[in-house]
C-alpha positions in Angstrom: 12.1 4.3 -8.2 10.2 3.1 -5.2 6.5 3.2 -6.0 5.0 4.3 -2.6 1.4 2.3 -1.1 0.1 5.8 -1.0 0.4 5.9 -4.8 -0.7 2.0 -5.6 -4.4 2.8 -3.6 -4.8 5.9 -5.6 -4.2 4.0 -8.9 -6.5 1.6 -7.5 -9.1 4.4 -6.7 -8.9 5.5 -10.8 -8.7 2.1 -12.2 -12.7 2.7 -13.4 -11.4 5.5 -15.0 -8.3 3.8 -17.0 -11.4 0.7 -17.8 -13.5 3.4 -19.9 -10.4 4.7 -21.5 -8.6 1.4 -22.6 -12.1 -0.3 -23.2 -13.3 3.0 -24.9 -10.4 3.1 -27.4 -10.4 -0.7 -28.4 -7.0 -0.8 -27.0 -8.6 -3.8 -25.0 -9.8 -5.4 -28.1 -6.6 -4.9 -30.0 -4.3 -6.2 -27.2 -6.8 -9.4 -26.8 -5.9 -10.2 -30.4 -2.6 -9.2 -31.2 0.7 -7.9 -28.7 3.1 -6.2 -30.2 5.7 -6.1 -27.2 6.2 -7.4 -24.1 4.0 -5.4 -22.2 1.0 -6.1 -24.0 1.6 -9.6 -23.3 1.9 -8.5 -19.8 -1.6 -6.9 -20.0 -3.5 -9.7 -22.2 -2.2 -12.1 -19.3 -2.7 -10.2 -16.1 -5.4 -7.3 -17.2 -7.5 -8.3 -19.3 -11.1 -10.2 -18.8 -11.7 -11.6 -22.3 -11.1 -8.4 -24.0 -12.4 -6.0 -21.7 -9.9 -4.2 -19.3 -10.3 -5.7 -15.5 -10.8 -2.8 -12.8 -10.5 -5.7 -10.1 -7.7 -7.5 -11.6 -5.7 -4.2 -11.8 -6.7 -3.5 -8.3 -5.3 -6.9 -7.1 -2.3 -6.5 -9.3 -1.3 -3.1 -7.6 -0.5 -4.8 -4.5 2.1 -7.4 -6.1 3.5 -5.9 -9.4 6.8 -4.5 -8.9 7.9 -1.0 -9.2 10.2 -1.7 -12.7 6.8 -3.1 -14.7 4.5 -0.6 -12.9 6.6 1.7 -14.0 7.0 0.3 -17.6 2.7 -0.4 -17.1 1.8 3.1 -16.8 4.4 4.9 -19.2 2.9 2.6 -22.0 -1.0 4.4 -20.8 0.6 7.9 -20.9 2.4 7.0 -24.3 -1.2 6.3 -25.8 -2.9 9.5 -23.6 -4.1 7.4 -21.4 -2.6 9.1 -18.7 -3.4 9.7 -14.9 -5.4 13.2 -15.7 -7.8 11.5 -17.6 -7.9 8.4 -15.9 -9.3 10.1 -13.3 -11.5 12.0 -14.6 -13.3 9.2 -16.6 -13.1 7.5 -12.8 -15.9 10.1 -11.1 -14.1 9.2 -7.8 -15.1 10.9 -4.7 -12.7 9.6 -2.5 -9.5 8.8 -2.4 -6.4 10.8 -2.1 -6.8 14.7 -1.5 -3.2 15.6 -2.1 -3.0 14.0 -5.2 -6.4 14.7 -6.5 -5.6 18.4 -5.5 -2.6 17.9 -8.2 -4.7 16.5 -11.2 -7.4 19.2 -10.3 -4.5 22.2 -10.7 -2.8 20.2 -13.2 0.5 19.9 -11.3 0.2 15.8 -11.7 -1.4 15.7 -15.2 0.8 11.9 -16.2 1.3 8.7 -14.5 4.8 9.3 -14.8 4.3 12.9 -13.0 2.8 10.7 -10.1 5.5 7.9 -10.0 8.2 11.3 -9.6 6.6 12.9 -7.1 
């Protein structure tokens, strides 16, 4: 499924948000010194600073990853409740976009997955 630009600057705007809650849970940590799959290799090799979570190498990566490893990216964050409602609450934004914080707000868009869909 096509993953829209509208949708890549929003994930960018909560990436802060998905920082606390990767860094938070040692996720981060556990990645850096063991991957049990492919795409925790994918994150060690293009997410991770040491083994803290990057908000700016996420950001950068949202405008080249494509739409199959997003995808397969943010399922593996909702599979650990990770997911886009939390994400962006941890985030504090105040901008961004209103339709789709309007969604997490009236928890109509509560998963990354709910966001890819819509």
């Amino acid at each position: 499924m096509k993953i829209s630009t509208e949708k890549r600057d929003f994930l960018k705007c909560i990436s802060s948000g998905l920082a606390v809650l990767v860094d938070c849970s040692m996720l981060s940590e556990e990645i850096y010194v063991t991957q049990e799959d492919e795409i925790e290799v994918f994150i060690k090799n293009n997410l991770l600073d040491g083994s803290s979570f990057s908000e700016e190498k996420f950001d950068a990566l949202m405008d080249t990853i494509d739409d199959t490893t997003l995808e397969e990216l943010l399922q593996f964050f909702d599979d650990r409740d990770m997911g886009l409602h939390n994400a962006y609450h941890e985030s504090c934004i105040t901008g961004g976009n209103a339709y789709f914080m309007a969604g997490i707000e009236q928890n109509e868009l509560f998963t990354f997955s709910d966001l890819i869909v819509l």
